[in-house]
PAZAPA-4460 file (N, C-alpha, C; in steps of 0.05 Angstrom, whole numbers, plus 32768, in hexadecimal, padded with zeros to 4 digits):
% residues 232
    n_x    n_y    n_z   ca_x   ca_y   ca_z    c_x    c_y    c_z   seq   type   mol
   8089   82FB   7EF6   8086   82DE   7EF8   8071   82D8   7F0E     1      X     A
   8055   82C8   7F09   8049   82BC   7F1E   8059   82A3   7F21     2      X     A
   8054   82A9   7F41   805F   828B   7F4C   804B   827F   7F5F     3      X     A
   8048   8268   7F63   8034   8259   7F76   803A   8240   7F88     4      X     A
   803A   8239   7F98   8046   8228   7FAB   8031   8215   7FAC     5      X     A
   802C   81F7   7FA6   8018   81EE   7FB7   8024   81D6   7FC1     6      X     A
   8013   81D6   7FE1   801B   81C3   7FF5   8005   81A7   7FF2     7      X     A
   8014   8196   7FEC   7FFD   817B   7FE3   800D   815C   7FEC     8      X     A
   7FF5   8158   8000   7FFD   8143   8015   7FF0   8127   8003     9      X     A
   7FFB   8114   8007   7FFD   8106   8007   7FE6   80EA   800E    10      X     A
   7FD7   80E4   7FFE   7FBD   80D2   800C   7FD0   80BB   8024    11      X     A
   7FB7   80BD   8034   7FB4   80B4   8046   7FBC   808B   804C    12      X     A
   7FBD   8083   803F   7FC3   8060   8029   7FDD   8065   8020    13      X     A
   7FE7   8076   8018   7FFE   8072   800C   8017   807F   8017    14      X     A
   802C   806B   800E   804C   807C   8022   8050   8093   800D    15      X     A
   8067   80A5   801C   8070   80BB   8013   8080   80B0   7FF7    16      X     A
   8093   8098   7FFA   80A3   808C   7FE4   8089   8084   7FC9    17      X     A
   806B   807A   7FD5   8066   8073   7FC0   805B   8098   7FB2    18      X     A
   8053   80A3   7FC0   804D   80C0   7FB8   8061   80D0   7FA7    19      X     A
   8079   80CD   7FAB   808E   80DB   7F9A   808C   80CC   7F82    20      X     A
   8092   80B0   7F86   8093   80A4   7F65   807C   80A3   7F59    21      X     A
   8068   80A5   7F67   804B   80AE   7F4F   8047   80CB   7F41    22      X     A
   8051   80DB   7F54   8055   80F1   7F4A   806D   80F5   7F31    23      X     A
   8081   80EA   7F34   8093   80F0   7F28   8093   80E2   7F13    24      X     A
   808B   80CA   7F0E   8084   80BD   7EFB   806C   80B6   7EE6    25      X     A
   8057   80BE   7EF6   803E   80C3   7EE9   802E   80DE   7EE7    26      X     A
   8031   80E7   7F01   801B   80FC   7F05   8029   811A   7EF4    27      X     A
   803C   811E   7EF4   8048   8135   7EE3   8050   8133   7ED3    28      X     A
   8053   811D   7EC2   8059   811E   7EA3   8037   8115   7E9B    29      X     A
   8029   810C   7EA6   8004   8117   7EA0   7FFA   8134   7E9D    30      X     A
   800A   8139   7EAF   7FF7   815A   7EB5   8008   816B   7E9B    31      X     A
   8020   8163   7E92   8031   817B   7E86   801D   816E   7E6F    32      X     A
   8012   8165   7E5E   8001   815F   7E44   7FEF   8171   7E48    33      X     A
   7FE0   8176   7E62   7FCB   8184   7E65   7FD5   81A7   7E6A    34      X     A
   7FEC   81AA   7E7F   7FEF   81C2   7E7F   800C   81C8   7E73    35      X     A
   7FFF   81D9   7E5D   801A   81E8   7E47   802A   81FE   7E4B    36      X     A
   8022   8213   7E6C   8024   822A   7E68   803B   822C   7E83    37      X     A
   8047   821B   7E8D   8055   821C   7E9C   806A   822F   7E95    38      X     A
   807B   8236   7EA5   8096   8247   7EAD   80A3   8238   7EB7    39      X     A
   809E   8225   7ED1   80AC   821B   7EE0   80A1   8208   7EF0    40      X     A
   80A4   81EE   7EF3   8090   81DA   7EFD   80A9   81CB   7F0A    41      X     A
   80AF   81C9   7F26   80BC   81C1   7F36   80B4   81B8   7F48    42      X     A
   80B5   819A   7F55   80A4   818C   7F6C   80C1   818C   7F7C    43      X     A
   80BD   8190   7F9A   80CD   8194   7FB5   80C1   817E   7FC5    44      X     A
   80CA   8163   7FC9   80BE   8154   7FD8   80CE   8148   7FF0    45      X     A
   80BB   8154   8007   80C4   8146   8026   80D8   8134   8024    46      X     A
   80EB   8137   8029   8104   811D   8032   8101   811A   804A    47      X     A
   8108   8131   8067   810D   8130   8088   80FD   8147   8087    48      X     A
   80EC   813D   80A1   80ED   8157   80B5   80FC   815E   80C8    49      X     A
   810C   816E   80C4   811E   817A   80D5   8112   8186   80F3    50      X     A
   8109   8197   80ED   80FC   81AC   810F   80D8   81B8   8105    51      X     A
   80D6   81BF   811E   80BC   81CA   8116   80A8   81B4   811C    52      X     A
   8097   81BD   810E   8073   81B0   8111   8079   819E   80F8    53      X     A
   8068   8190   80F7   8065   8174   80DD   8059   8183   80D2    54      X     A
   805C   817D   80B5   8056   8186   809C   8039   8178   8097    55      X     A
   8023   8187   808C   8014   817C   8087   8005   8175   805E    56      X     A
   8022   8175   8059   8029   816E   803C   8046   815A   803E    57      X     A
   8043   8150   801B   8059   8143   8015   806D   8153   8004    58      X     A
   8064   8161   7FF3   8070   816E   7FDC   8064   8190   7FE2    59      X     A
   8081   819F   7FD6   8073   81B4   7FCC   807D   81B9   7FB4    60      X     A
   8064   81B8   7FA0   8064   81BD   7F8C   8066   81DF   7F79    61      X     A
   807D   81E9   7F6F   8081   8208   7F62   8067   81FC   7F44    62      X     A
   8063   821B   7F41   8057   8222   7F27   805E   8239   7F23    63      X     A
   8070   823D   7F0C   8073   825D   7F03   8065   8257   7EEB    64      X     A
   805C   827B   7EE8   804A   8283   7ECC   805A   829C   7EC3    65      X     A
   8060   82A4   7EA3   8068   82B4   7E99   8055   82C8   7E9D    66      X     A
   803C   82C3   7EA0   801D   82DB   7E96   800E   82CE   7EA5    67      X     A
   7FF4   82DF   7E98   7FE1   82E0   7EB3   7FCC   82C9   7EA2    68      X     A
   7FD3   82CB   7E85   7FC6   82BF   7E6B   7FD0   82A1   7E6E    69      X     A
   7FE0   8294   7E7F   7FE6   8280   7E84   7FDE   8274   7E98    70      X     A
   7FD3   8283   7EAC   7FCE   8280   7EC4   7FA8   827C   7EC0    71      X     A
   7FA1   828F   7EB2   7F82   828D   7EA9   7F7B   8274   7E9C    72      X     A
   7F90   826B   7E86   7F8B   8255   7E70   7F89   823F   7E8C    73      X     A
   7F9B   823C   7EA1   7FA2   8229   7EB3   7F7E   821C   7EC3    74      X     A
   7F79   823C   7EC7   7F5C   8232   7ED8   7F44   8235   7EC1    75      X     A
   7F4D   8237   7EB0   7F35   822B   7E9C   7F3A   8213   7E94    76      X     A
   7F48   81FC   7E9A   7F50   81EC   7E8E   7F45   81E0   7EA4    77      X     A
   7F42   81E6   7EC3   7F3F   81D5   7EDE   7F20   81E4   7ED8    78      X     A
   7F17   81EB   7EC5   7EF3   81EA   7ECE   7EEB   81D6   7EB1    79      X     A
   7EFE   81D8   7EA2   7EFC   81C1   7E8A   7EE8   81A6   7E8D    80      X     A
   7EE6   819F   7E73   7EE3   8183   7E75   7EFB   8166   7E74    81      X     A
   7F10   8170   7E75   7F28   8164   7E79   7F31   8169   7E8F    82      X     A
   7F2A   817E   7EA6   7F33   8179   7EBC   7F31   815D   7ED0    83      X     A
   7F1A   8157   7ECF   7F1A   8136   7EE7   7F30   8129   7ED0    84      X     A
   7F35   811A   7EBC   7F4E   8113   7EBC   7F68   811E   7ECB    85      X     A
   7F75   812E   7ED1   7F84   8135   7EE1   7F7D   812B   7EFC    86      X     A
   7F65   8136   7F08   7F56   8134   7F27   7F51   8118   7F23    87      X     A
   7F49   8103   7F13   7F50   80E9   7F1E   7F66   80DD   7F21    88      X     A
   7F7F   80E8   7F0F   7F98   80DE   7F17   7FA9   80E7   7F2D    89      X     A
   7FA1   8107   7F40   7FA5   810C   7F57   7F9B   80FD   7F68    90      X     A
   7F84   80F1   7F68   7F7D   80E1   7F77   7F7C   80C2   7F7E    91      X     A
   7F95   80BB   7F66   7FAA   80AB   7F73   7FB9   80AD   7F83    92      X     A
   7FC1   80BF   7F94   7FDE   80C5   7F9F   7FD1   80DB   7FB2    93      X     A
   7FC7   80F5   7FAD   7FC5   810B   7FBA   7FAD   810A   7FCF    94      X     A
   7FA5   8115   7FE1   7F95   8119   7FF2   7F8B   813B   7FE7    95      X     A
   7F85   8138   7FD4   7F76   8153   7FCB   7F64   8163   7FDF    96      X     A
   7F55   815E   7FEE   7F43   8172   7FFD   7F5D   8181   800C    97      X     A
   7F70   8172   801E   7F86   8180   8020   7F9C   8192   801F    98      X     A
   7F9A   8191   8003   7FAC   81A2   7FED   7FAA   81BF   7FF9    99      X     A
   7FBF   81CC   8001   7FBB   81EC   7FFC   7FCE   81FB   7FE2   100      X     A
   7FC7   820E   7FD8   7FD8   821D   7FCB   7FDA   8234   7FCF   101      X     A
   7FF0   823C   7FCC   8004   825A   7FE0   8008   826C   7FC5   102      X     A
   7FFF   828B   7FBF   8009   829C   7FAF   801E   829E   7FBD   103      X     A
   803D   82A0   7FAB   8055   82AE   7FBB   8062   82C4   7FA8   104      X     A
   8071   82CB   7FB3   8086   82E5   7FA7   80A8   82DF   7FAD   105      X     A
   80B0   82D9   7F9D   80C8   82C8   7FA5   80E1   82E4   7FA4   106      X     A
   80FA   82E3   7FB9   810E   82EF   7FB6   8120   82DE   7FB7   107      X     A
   8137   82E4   7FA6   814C   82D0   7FAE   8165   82E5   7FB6   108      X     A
   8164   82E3   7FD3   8170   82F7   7FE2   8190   82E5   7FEC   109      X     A
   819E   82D5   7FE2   81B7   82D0   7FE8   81B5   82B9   7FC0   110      X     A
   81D8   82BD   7FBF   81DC   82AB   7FB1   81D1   82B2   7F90   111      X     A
   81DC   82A6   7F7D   81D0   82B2   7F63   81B3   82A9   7F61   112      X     A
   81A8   82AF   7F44   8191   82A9   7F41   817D   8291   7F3E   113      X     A
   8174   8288   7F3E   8169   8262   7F38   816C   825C   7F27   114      X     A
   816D   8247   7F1C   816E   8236   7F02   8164   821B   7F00   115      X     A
   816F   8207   7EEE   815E   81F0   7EF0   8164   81DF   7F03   116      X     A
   8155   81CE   7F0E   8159   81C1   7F28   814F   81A0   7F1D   117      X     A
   815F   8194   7F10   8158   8179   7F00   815C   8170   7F1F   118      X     A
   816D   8169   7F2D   8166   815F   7F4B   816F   816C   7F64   119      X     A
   8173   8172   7F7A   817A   8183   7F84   8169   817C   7FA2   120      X     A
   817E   8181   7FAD   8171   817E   7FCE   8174   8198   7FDD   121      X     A
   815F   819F   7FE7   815B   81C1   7FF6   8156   81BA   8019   122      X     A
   815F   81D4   801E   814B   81D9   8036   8130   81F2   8036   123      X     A
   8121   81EA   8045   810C   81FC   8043   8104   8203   8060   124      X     A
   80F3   8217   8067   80EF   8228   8081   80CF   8230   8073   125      X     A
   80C0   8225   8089   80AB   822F   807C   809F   823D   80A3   126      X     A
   8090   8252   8099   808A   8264   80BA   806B   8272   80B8   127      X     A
   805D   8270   80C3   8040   827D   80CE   8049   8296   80EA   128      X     A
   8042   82AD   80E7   804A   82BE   80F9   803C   82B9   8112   129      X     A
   8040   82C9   8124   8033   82C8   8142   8013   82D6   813F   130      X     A
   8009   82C7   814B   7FEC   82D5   8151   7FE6   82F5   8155   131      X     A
   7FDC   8303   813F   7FDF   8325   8148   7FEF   832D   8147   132      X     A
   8005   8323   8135   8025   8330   8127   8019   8330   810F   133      X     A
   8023   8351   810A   8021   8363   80F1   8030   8353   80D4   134      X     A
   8024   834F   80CA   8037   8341   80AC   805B   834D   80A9   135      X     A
   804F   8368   80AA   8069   837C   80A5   8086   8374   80B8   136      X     A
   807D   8371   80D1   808F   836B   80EB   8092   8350   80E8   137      X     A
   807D   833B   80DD   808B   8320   80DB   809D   8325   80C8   138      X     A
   809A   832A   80B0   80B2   8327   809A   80C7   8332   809D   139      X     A
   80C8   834D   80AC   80EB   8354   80B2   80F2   8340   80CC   140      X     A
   80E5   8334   80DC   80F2   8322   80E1   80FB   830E   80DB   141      X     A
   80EA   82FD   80CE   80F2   82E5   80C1   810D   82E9   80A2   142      X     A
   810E   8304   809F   8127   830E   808E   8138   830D   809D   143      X     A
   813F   831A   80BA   814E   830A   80C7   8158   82F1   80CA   144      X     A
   8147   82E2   80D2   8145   82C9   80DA   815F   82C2   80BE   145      X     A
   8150   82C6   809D   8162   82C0   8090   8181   82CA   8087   146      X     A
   8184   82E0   809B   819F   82EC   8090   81AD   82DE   809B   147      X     A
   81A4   82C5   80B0   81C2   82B3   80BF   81C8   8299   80B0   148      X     A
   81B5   8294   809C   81B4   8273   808E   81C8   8278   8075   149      X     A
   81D2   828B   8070   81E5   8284   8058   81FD   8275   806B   150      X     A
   8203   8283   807B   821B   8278   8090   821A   8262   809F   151      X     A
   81FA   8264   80A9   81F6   824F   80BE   81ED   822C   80AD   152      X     A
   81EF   8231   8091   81E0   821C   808C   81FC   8213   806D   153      X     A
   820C   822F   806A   821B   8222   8057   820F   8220   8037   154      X     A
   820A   8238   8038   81F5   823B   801A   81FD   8247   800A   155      X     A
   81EF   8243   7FEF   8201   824A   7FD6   81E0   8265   7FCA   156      X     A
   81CB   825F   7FDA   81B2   8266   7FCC   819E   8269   7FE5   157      X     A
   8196   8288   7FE6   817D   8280   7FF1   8161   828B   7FE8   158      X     A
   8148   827E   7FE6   8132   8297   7FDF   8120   829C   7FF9   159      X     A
   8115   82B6   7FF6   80FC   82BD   800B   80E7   82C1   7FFD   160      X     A
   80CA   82AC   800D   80B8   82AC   7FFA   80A6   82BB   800F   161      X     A
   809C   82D2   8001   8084   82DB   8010   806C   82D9   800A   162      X     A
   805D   82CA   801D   8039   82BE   8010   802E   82D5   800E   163      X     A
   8019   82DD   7FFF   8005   82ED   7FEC   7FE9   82E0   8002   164      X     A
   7FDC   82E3   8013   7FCD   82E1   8020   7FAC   82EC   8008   165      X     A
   7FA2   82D4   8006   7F87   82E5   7FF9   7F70   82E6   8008   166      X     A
   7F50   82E5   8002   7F35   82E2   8017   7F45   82D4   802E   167      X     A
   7F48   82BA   802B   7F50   82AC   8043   7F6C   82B0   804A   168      X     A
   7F70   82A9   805D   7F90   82AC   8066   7F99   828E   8060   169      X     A
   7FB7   828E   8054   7FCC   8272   804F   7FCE   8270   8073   170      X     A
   7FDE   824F   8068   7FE6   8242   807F   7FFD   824A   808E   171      X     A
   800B   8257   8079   8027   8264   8077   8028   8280   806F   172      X     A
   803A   8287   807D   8045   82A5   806E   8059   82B7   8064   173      X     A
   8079   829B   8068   8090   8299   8056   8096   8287   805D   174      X     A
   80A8   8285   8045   80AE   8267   803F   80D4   8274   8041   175      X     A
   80E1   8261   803A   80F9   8267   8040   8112   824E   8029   176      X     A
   8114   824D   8012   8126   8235   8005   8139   8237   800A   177      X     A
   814C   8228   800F   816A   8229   8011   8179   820F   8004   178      X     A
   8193   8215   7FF7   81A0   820F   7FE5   81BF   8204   7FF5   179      X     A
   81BF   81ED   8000   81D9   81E5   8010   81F1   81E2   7FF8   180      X     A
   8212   81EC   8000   8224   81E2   7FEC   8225   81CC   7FFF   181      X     A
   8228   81C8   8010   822A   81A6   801D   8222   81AC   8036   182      X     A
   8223   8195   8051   820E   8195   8064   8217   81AF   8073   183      X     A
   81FB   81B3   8081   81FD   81CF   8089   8213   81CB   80A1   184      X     A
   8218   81EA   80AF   8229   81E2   80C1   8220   81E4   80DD   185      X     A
   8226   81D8   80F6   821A   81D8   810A   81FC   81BF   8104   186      X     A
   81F8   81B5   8120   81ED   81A3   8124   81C7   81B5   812A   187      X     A
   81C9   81D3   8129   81A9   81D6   8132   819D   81E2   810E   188      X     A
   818F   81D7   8109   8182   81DB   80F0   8168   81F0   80F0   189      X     A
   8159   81F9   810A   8147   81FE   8112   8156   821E   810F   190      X     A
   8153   822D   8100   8160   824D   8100   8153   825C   8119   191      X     A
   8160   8268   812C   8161   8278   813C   8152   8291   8131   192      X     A
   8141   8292   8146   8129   82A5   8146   8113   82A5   8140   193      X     A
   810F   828D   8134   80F6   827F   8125   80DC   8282   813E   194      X     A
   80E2   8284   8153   80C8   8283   816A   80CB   8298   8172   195      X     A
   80D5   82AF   8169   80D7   82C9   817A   80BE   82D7   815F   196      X     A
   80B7   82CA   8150   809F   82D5   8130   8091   82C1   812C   197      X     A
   8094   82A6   8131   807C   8295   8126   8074   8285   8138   198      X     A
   805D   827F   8132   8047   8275   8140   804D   8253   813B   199      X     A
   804C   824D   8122   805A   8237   8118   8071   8238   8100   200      X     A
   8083   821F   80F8   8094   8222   80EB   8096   8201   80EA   201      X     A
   809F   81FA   80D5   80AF   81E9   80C5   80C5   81EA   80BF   202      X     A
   80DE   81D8   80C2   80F7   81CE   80AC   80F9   81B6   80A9   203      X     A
   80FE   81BC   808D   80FB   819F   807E   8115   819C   8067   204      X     A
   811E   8189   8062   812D   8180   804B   811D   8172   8035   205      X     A
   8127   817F   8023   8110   8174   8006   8128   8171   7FF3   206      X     A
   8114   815F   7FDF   8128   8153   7FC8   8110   8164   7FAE   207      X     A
   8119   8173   7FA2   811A   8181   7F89   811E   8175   7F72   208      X     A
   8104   8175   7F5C   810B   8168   7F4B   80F6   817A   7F38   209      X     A
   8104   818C   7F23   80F6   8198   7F09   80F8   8193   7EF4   210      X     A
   80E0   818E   7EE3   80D7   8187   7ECF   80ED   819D   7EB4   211      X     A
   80F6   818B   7E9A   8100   81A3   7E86   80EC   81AA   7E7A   212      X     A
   80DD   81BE   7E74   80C4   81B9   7E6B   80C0   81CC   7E51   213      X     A
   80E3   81D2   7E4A   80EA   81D6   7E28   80DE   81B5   7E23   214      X     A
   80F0   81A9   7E23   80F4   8187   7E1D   80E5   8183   7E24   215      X     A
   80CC   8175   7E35   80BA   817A   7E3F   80A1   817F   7E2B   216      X     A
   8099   8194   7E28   808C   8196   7E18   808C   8193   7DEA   217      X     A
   80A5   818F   7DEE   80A6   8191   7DD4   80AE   8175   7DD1   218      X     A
   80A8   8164   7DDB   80B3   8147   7DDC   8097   8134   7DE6   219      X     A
   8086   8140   7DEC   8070   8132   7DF3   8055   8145   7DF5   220      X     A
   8044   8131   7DDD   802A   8143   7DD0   8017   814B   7DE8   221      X     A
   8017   8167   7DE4   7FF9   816F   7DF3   7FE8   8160   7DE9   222      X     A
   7FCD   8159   7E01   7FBE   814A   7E05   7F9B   8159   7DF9   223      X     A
   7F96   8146   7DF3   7F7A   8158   7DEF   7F69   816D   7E06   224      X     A
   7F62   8185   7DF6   7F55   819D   7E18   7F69   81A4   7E27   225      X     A
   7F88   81A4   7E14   7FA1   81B6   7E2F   7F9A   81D0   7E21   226      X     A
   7FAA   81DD   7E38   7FAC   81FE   7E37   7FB4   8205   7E1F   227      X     A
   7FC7   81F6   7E12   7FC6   81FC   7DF8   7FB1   8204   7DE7   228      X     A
   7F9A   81F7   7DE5   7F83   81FE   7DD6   7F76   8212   7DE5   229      X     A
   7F79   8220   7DFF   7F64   822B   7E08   7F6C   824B   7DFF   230      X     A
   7F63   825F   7E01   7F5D   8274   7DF9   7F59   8292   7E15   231      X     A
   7F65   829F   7E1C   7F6A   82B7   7E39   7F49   82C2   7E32   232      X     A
***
């Protein structure tokens, strides 16, 4: 499974409230006409910042791909002549120059496996290592970090996302989801050890909301120039 994270803030004119309902109401039942090849299309949007540094997004948006043939059809479709339809309706809402997107590698190291998340409220841990710390030494730490949140936070689920660094280096370099059965316990949300490995860090509470995109797609016509027509 490819998976992809992207972090996409919010223009600058508009509140966070009007950003979720454009998204949720316009901007992703647009894009699913155009893109056919999804796996998994799940938007995570900012509710609180808990601890850490401010977020410099509103949403993080998942993309899973079955193939790599899905993933190719995807960026031929963004050099298209149907792409600025999409890129003008991001630019209602999104601050596109902004936008980053994260290759990840997801584990889901506590709790069963994922499933559909029609609404769902998470926690997330997102961490940048220390200056001149080895990738290797950040991640067995920050696996620490997560062996105390099933207990400390009262969880049914957790995954570890490790970023795929390419030419350039991400903003981030794990991410961290968590799955509360109800409020966590203890009043510090900020997981212990988080500054003994990163340079910076985020926690945040997000509200989860994924597309069925059986129903989804078989319920509403691809659009002229989707991935459907295109060819690996």
């Amino acid at each position: 499974m490819l998976k992809f994270i992207s972090l996409i803030p919010r223009r600058a004119d508009v509140s966070r409230e009007y950003f979720r309902g454009y998204y949720e109401s316009r901007h992703a039942p647009l894009a699913l006409t155009f893109f056919r090849g999804f796996h998994k299309y799940l938007r995570n949007h900012v509710a609180i910042e808990i601890a850490g540094a401010e977020p410099a997004f509103d949403v993080l948006s998942e993309f899973w791909y079955e193939s790599v043939g899905e993933l190719i059809k995807t960026g031929k479709f963004l050099q298209s002549d149907q792409a600025p339809l999409i890129r003008a309706d991001e630019q209602q809402f999104m601050n596109q120059p902004a936008l980053e997107s994260l290759t990840v590698e997801e584990e889901v190291c506590f709790g069963p496996p994922r499933c559909f998340e029609a609404q769902v409220s998470k926690l997330v841990v997102m961490a940048k290592r220390l200056a001149g710390m080895e990738l290797e030494d950040f991640h067995e730490k920050m696996r620490g970090v997560a062996e105390q949140l099933p207990t400390a936070w009262n969880l049914h689920r957790l995954s570890y996302f490790t970023v795929r660094h390419g030419d350039a280096e991400s903003s981030w370099d794990a991410l961290l989801f968590a799955w509360p059965t109800g409020a966590p316990q203890g009043s510090e949300l900020a997981p212990a050890g988080l500054a003994d490995c990163c340079q910076t860090f985020t926690v945040l509470a997000v509200d989860s909301y994924e597309t069925d995109l059986a129903s989804a797609y078989q319920n509403t016509p691809a659009a002229t120039g989707s991935t459907d027509e295109l060819s690996v």
